[in-house]
C-alpha positions, 0 to 999 in steps of 0.5 A: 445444348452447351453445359456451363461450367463452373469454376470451383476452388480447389482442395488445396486453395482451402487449405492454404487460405484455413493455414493463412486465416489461421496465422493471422488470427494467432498473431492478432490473439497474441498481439491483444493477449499482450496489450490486455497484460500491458493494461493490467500492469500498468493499471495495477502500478498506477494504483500502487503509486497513487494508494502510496503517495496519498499515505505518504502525504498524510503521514506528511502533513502530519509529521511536518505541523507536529512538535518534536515531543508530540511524535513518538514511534514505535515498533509494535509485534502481535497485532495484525489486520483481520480482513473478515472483521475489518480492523486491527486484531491482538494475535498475542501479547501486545509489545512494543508501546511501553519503550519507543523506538531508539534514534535509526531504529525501524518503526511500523507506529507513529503517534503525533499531535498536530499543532492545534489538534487536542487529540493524538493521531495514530498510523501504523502498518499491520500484516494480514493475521493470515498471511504476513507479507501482506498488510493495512495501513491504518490511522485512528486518534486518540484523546491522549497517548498515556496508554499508546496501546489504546489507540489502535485497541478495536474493542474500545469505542474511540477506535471504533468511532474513527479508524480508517483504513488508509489504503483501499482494497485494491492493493495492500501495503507489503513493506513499511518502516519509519526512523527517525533522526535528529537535526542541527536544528532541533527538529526530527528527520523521518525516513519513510519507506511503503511499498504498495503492490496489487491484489491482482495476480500478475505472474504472467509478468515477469519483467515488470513487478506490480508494485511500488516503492516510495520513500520519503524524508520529511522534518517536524517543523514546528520549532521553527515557529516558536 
């Protein structure tokens, strides 16, 4: 009686298709780990510029349909954004509002009333009280601007009832400046200047920064109506 043989794989086989294996699933690892990376990046920029363009259009809107002398910046210190409590905190004295800003000189206020608005509108930029180099952009009105100081002030009821945080909790703003300038025409340029940047940890990146800066120059234009 025969015995069949079997055929079998050899020692050596095993090892070169576990070492072939092995590359390829390496190589594919590394490929999905940098497409993953790629995504988040590109996700977090596009978050960036859309809570940064949707500032800037408000800030647009308002700015453009405002009289010169129903726009007045400010450039305000020791008041900052607790993020536990939501809204904006005094860390100190207050100062800023009793002198606006000179002509080219940076701003992070702006106070305006919009043509038919009986009420002031208010947007400024205020660091995080534990960390500075980030912050919120918040708009809040106010019945008038006698006491600037009010509007942005938590503990008062009209605060409360209507202030908004512009950008949402995905990114925070981590710069921004207005100035303003006068022109031929008896309007006020303003310069804008906001930089947006995620939340996400993204130093895994180190060519393409997360972030987004815009900047925008808008023209009060209500004397143009007159």
């Amino acid at each position: 009686m025969k015995l069949k043989k079997y055929k079998g794989v050899s020692l050596i086989e095993m090892l070169i298709t576990i070492v072939i294996l092995t590359v390829v699933m390496l190589l594919v690892s590394v490929v999905l780990t940098t497409l993953i990376r790629t995504a988040a990046v590109t996700n977090a920029r596009t978050t960036s510029r859309q809570e940064s363009e949707f500032v800037i259009e408000i800030l647009r809107k308002n700015i453009r349909n405002s009289h010169t002398d129903d726009m007045v910046l400010y450039s305000v210190s020791n008041r900052a954004f607790d993020e536990e409590q939501g809204k904006v905190i005094d860390t100190g004295l207050v100062s800023g509002y009793s002198t606006p800003v000179a002509e080219g000189t940076e701003a992070n206020v702006v106070h305006f009333r919009p043509n038919g608005y009986h009420r002031w509108v208010c947007i400024g930029y205020f660091p995080l009280s534990t960390d500075p180099t980030k912050g919120y952009v918040v708009k809040s009105s106010y019945p008038d601007n006698v006491t600037p100081s009010e509007c942005f002030n938590s503990n008062n009821t009209q605060y409360q009832q209507n202030a908004l945080i512009l950008n949402s909790s995905e990114v925070y703003a981590s710069g921004f400046g207005m100035r303003y300038y006068s022109s031929p025409s008896g309007n006020k340029l303003v310069t804008i200047d906001l930089t947006m940047k995620s939340i996400r940890d993204m130093s895994f990146s180190k060519n393409v920064k997360p972030e987004y800066y815009k900047q925008a120059l808008v023209s009060t234009q209500k004397l143009t109506w007159e």
